[in-house]
C-alpha positions as a Markdown table, in Angstrom:
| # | Residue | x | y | z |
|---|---|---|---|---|
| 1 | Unk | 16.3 | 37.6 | -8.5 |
| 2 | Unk | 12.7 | 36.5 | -10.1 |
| 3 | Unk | 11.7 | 33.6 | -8.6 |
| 4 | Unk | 12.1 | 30.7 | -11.4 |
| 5 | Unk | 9.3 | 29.2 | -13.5 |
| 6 | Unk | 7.1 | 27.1 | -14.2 |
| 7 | Unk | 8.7 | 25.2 | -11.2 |
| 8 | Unk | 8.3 | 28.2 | -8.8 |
| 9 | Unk | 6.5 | 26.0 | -6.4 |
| 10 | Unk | 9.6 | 23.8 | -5.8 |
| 11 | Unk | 11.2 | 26.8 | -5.3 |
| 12 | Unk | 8.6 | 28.2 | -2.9 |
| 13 | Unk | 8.6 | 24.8 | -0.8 |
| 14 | Unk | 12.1 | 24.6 | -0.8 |
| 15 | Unk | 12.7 | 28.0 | 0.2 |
| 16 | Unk | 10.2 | 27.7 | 3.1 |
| 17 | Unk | 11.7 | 24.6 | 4.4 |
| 18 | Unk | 14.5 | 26.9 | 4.9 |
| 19 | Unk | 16.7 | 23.9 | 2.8 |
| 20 | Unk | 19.5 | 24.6 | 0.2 |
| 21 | Unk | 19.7 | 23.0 | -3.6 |
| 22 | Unk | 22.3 | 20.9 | -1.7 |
| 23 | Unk | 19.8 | 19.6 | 1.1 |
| 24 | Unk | 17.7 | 18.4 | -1.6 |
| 25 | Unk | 20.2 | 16.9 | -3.8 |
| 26 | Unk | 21.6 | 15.1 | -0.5 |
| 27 | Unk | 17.8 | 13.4 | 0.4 |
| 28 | Unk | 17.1 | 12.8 | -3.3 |
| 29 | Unk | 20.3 | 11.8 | -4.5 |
| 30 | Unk | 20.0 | 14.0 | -7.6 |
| 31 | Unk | 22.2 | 16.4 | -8.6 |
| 32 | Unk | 22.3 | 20.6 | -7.3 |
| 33 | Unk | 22.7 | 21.6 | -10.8 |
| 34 | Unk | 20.0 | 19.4 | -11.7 |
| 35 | Unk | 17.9 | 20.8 | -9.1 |
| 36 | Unk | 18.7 | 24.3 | -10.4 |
| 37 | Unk | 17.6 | 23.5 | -13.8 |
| 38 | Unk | 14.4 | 22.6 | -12.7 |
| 39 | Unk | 13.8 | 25.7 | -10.3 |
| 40 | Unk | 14.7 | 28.1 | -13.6 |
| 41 | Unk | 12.8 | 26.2 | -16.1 |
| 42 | Unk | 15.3 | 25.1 | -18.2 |
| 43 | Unk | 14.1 | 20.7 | -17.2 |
| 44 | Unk | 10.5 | 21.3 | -17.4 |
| 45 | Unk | 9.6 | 17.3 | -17.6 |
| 46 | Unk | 10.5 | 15.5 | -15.0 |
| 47 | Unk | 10.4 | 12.0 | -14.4 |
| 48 | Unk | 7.5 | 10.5 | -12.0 |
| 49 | Unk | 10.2 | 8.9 | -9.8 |
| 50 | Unk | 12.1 | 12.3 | -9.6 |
| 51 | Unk | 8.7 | 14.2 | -9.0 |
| 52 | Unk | 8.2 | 11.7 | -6.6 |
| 53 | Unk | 11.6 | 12.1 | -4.9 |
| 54 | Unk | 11.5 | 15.7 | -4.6 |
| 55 | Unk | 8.0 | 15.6 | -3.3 |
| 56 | Unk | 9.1 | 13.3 | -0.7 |
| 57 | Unk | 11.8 | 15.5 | 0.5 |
| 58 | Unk | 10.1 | 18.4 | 1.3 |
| 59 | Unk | 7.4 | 16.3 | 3.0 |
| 60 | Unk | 4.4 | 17.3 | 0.3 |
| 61 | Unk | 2.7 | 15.7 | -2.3 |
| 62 | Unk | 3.5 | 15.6 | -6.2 |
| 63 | Unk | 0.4 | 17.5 | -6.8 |
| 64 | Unk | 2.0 | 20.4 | -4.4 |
| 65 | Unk | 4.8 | 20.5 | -7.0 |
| 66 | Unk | 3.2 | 20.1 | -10.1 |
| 67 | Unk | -0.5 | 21.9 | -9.7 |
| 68 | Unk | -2.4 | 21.0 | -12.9 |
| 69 | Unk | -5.3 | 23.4 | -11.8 |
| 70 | Unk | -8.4 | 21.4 | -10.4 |
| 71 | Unk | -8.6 | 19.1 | -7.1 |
| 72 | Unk | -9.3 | 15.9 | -8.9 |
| 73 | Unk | -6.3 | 16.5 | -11.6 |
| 74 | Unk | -3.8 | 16.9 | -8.7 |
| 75 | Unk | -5.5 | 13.6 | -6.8 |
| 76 | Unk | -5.4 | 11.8 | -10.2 |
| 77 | Unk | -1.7 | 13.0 | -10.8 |
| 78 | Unk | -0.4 | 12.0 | -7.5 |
| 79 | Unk | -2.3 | 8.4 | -7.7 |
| 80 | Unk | -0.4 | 8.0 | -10.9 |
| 81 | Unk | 3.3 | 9.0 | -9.5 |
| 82 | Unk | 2.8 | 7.5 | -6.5 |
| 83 | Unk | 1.4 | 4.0 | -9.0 |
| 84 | Unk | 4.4 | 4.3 | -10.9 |
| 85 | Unk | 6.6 | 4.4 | -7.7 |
| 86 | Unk | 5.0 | 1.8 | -6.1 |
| 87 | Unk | 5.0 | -1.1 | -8.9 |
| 88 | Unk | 2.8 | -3.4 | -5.9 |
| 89 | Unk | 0.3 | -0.8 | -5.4 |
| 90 | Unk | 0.0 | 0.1 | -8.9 |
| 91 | Unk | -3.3 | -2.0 | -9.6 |
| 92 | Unk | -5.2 | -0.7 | -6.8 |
| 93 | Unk | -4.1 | 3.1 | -7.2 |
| 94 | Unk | -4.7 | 3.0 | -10.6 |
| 95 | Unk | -8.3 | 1.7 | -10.1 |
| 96 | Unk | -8.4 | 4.7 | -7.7 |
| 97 | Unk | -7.2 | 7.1 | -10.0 |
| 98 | Unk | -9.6 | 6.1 | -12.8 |
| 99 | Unk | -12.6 | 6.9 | -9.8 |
| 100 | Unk | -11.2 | 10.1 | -9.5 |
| 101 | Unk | -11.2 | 10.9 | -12.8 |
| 102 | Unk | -15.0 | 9.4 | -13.8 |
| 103 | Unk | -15.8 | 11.9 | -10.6 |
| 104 | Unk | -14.3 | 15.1 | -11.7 |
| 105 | Unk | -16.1 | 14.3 | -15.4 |
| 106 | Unk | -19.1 | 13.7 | -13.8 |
């Protein structure tokens, strides 16, 4: 089997964790079939909280699942998930965020 896209990296971290759909599903709370959809491709938007989620599960970081490219993209995309998880820290990880971002157009 091809590995799936454009999630291939959950797969890949998944995989190497040595965890099944059903592991995932069980510390997540979301559904295997779910789960599948997003490993083939077929859900290729994801919420923040289930980015969030399954980062959290396979002990990484949103940016690990979702690689937009540069550094500073993947710093400024986990800020924002982890901001929109964390309505109290919001404010100051926002403020962060918008550093990180004036940086990487610097």
């Amino acid at each position: 089997m091809n590995e799936p896209t454009p999630w291939r990296s959950l797969y890949r971290k998944r995989q190497a964790a040595g965890l099944t759909r059903a592991d995932i599903a069980a510390r997540t709370g979301y559904g295997v079939t779910y789960l599948g959809l997003l490993e083939r491709g077929v859900k290729t938007n994801p919420s923040k909280p289930v980015i969030y989620a399954l980062a959290n599960a396979l002990g990484c970081t949103p940016a690990d699942l979702v690689d937009t490219g540069t550094a500073e993209d993947n710093a400024s995309l986990t800020l924002e998930i982890l901001a929109a998880h964390h309505a109290e820290l919001g404010a100051a990880l926002n403020a962060l965020r918008a550093q990180v971002t004036a940086a990487a157009a610097a």
